[in-house]
C-alpha positions as CSV (number, residue, x, y, z in Angstrom):
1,X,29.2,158.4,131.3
2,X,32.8,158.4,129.7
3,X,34.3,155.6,128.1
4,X,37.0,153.9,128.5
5,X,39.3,153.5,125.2
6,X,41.7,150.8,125.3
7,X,44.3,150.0,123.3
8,X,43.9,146.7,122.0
9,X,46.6,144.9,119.7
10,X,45.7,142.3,117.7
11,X,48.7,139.4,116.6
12,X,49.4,139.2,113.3
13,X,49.7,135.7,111.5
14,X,53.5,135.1,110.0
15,X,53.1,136.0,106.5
16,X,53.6,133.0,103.6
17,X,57.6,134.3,103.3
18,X,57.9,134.2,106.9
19,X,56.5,130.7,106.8
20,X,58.4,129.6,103.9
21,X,62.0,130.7,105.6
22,X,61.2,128.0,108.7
23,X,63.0,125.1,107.0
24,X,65.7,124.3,104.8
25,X,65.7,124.7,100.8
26,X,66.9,122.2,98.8
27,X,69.7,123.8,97.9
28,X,70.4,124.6,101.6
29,X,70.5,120.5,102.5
30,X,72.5,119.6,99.8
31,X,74.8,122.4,100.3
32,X,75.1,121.4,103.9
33,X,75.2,117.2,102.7
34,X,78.2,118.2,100.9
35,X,80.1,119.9,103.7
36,X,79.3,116.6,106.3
37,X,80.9,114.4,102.9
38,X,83.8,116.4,102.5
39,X,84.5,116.3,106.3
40,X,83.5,112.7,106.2
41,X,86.4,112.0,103.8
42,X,88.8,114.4,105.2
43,X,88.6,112.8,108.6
44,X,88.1,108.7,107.2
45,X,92.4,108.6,107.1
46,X,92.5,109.5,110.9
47,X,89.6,107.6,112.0
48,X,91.5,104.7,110.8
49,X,95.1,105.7,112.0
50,X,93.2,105.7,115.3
51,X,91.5,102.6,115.1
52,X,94.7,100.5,114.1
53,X,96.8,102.2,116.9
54,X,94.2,101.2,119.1
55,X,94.9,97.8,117.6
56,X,98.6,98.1,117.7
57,X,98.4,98.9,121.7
58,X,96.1,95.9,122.2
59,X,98.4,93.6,120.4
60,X,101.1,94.4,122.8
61,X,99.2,94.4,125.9
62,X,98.4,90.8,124.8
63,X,102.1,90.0,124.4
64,X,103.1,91.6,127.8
65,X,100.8,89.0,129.2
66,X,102.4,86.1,127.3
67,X,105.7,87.1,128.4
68,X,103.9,87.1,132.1
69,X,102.4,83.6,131.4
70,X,106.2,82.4,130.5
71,X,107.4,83.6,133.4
72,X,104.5,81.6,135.6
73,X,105.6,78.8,133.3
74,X,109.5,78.7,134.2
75,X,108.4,79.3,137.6
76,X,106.3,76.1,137.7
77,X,108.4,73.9,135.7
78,X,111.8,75.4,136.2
79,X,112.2,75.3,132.4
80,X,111.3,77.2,129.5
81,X,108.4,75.6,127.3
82,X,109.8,72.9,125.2
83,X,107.4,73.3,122.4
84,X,108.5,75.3,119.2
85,X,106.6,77.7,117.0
86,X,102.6,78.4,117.9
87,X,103.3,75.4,120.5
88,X,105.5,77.3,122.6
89,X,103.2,79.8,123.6
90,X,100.1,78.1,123.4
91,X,102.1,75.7,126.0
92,X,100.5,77.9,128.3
93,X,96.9,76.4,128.1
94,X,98.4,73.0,127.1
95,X,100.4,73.0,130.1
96,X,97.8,74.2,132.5
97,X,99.6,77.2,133.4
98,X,96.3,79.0,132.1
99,X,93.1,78.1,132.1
100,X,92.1,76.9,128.7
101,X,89.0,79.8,128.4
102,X,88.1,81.8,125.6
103,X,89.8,84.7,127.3
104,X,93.1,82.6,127.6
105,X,92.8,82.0,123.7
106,X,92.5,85.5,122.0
107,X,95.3,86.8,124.0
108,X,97.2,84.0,122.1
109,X,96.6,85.5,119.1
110,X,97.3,89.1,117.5
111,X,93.6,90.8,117.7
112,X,93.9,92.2,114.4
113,X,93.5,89.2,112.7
114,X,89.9,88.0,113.0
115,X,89.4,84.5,114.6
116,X,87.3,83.7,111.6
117,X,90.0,83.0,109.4
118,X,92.1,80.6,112.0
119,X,92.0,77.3,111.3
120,X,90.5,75.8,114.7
121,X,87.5,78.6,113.8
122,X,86.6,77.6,110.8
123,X,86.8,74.0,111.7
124,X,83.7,74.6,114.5
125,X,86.4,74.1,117.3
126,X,85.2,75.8,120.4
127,X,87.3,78.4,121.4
128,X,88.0,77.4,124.8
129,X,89.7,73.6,123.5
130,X,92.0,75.1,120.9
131,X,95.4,74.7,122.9
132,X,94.5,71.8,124.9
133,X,96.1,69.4,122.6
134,X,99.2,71.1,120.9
135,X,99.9,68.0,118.8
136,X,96.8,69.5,115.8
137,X,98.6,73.0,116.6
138,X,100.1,74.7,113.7
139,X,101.0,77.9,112.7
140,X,97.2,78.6,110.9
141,X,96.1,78.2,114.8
142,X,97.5,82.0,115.8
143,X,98.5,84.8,113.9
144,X,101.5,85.2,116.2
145,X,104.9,83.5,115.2
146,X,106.4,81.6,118.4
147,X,110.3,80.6,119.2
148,X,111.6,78.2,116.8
149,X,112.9,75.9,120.0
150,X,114.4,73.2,117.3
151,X,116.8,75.4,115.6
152,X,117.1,78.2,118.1
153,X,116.9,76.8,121.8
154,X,116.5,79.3,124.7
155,X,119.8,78.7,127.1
156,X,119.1,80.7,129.4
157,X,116.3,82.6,131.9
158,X,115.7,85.3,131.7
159,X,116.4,85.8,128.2
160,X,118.3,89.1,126.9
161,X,116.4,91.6,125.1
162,X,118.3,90.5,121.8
163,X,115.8,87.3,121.8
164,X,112.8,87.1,120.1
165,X,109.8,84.8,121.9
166,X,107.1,85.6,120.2
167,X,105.7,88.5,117.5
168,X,103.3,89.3,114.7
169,X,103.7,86.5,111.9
170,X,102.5,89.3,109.2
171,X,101.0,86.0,106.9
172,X,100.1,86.5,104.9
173,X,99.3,90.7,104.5
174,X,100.3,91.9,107.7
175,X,99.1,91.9,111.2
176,X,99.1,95.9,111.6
177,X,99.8,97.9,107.9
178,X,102.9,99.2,108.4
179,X,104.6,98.1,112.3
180,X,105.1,94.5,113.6
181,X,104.9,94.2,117.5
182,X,108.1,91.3,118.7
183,X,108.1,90.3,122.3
184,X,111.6,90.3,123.5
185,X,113.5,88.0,126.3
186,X,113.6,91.0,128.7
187,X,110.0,91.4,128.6
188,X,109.7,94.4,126.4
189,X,107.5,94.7,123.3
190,X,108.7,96.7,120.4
191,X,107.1,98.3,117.4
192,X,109.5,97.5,114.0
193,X,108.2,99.7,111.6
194,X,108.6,98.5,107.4
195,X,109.6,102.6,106.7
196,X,112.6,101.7,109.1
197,X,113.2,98.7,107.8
198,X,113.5,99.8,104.3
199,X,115.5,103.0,105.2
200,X,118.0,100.4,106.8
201,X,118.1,98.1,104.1
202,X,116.2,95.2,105.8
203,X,113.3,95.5,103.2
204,X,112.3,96.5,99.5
205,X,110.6,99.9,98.7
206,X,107.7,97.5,97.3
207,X,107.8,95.2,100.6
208,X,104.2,96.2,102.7
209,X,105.1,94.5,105.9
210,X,108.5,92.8,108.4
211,X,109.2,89.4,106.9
212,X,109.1,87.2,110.0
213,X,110.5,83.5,110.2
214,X,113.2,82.3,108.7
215,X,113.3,84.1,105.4
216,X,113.4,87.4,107.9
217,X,116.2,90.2,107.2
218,X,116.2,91.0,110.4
219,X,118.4,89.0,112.3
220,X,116.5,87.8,115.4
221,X,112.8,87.6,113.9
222,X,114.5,84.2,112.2
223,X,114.4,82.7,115.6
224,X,110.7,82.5,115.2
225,X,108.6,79.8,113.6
226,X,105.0,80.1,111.8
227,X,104.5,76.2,112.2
């Protein structure tokens, strides 16, 4: 009777080295910690640019929808609002043009500035009752500057898109770092940028943000009011 040979191969275990080269050293992780810090850093500038364009773009959208309110508003009461500074757009709620919600009051005010450190927040006001009564309403109430109606009456509607209505009051450090958003009579919302500014003049190499108010170098951002 003949046999039968086989050929029978038997798997080896890894060997110790092989084992040893599954994972990292700990030379390897910090090695590869240091690269993700570096990057980290290198990328930190950007991720910030980003986030504060982001913030720049929902500042205007906010102001586009001011300047639509004001147009509801003379359409209702034939007139512009006859409030001045914060008052004149916050008219909007007072005057039941909008409904006074929560919604209604952060696009009244420049979402870079936390509501935390706005007067009718820190006094426990609820959000919703901040513009119903505009005779408490001051300029610590938004971080937007509104027409200064005493001094520098609207005469006529549409306004040209030399006015100012409403824009970033920059009080004290600045609504965005380096560009104030302004709301124009025509309904267009411009970006005026400090570098700009200084290269024309209109501010100091030290100066961080656009003076706004009366105390303004730029002509038609005195037409605006923080109180």
């Amino acid at each position: 009777m003949k046999r039968v040979s086989r050929n029978l191969s038997f798997h080896r275990p890894p060997s110790r080295n092989i084992l040893r080269r599954a994972g990292f050293t700990l030379i390897e992780l910090i090695a590869v910690m240091a690269i993700i810090m570096i990057l980290a850093v290198a990328l930190l500038p950007r991720v910030n640019a980003a986030f504060e364009q982001a913030q720049v773009t929902a500042c205007s959208a906010n102001l586009g929808k001011i300047y639509q309110g004001l147009l509801q508003y003379h359409g209702m009461k034939g007139r512009w609002p006859r409030h001045t500074g914060v008052g004149f757009f916050a008219a909007l709620v007072a005057d039941e043009i909008w409904e006074d919600t929560e919604t209604s009051t952060k696009t009244l005010s420049c979402p870079s500035v936390e509501s935390d450190f706005l007067t009718p927040q820190m006094d426990g006001l609820p959000m919703g009752e901040w513009y119903t009564d505009l005779s408490r309403v001051d300029g610590s109430w938004s971080a937007y500057a509104g027409r200064d109606t005493r001094n520098h009456p609207l005469r006529k509607f549409p306004a040209s898109g030399k006015v100012v209505l409403v824009a970033d009051d920059n009080d004290p450090e600045g609504n965005h770092r380096i560009k104030t958003n302004a709301l124009y009579g025509d309904g267009s919302v411009r970006g005026i940028d400090i570098v700009d500014e200084r290269d024309e003049g209109r501010a100091d190499e030290e100066q961080e943000f656009v003076i706004v108010g009366p105390d303004a170098r730029r002509e038609e951002l005195r037409a605006l009011t923080l109180d």
